[in-house]
C-alpha positions in Angstrom: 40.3 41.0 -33.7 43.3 41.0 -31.7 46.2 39.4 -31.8 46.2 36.4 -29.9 42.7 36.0 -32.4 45.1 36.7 -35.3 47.8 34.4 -34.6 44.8 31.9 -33.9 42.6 32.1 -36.9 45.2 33.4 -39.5 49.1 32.9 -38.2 49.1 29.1 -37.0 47.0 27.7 -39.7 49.3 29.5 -42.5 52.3 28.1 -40.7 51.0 24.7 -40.8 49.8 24.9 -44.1 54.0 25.9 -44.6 54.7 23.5 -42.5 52.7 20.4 -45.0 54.3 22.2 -47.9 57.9 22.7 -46.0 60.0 23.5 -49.9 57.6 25.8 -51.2 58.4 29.7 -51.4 55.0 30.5 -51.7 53.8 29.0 -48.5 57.5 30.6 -47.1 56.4 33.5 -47.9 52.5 34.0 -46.6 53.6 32.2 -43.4 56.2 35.0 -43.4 54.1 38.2 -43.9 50.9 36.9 -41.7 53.3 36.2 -39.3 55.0 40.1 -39.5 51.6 42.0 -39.6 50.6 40.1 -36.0 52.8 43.3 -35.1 49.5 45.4 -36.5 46.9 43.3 -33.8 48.6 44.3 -30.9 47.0 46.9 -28.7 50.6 48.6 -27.4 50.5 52.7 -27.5 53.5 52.6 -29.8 53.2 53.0 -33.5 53.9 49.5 -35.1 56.9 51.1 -36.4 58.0 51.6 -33.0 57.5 48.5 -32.0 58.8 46.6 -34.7 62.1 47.8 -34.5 61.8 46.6 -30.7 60.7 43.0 -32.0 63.6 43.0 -34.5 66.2 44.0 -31.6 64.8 41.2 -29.3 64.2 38.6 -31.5 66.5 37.1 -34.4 63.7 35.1 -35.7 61.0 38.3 -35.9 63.6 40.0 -37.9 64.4 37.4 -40.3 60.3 36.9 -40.8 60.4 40.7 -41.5 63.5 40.6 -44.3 62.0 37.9 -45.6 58.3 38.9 -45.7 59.7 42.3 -47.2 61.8 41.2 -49.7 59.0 39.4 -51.2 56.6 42.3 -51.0 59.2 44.5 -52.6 61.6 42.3 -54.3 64.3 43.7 -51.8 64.5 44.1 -48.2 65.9 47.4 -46.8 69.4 47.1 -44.8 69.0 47.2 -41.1 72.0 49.7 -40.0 70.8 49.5 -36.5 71.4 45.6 -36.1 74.0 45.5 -38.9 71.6 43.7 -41.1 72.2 43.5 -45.1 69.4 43.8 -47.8 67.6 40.3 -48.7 66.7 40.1 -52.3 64.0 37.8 -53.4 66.3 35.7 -55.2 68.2 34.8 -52.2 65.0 33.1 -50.7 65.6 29.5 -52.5 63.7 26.1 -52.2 66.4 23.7 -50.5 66.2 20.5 -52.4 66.3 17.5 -50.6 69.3 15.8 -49.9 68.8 12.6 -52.2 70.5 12.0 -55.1 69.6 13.5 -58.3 68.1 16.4 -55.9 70.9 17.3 -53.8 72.9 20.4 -54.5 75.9 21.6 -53.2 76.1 23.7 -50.5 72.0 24.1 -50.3 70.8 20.3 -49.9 71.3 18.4 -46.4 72.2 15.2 -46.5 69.7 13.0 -45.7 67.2 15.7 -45.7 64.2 13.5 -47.3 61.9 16.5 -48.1 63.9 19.8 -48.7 62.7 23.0 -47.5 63.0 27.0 -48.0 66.2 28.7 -47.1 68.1 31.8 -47.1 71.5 31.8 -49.8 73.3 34.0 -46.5 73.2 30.8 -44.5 71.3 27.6 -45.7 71.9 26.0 -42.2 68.6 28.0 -41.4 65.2 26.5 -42.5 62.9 28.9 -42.8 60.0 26.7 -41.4 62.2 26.9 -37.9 62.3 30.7 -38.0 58.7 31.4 -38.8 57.7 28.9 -36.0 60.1 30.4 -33.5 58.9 33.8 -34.3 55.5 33.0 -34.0 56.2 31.8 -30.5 58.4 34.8 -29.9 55.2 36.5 -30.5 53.1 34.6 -28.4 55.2 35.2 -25.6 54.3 39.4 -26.2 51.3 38.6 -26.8 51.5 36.9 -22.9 52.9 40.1 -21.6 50.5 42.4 -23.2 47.9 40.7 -21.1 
């Protein structure tokens, strides 16, 4: 398999599946870590290791996928010196409530926000949903240049 066959088969139907299920953390977080290990389908001479620390420079949205998809895996998410990026911790992946009342909470909740989503405590502006996708593209784009 390689990774345009990944992202097909395993990657787009996982972030869909988030994408029907946009406030759960468990669908957050498989979209997230299918999403990281396309790095392990491409066919580049570099070590992945190599190359995801390339990925993480270039692209915002690959590195969050890769805090986030690590924090769950290990409960934390090792600090990025390099780009200047803190730890995650698991706990500071949260389910955003929607924005209606009884649901809404401060400071998480957007108002208006009929459904709710998944979002980081550092800056609940983000939805997690937007990231994954955007990486995913970010991703299809290498996977373009690879040939």
């Amino acid at each position: 398999m390689d990774a345009k066959q990944y992202m097909d088969e395993i990657v787009d139907p996982t972030i869909s599946e988030f994408a029907a299920n946009r406030a759960s953390r468990r669908h957050a977080f498989l979209a997230c870590v299918v999403t990281f290990h396309t790095i392990d389908y491409f066919m580049y001479p570099e070590k992945p290791g190599n190359q995801r620390k390339s990925f993480r420079n270039e692209s915002w949205d690959f590195a969050q996928v890769d805090r986030v998809a690590h924090a769950f895996k290990h409960v934390q998410s090792g600090h990025d010196k390099s780009q200047d990026r803190p730890s995650l911790n698991v706990d500071d992946i949260r389910r955003r409530p929607p924005g209606a009342i009884g649901e809404f909470e401060i400071e998480v909740s957007r108002i208006g926000d009929e459904i709710g989503g998944v979002t980081l405590l550092e800056n609940p502006d983000d939805d997690l949903l937007d990231v994954v996708k955007n990486a995913a593209e970010y991703l299809r784009g290498k996977i373009g240049e690879a040939g």
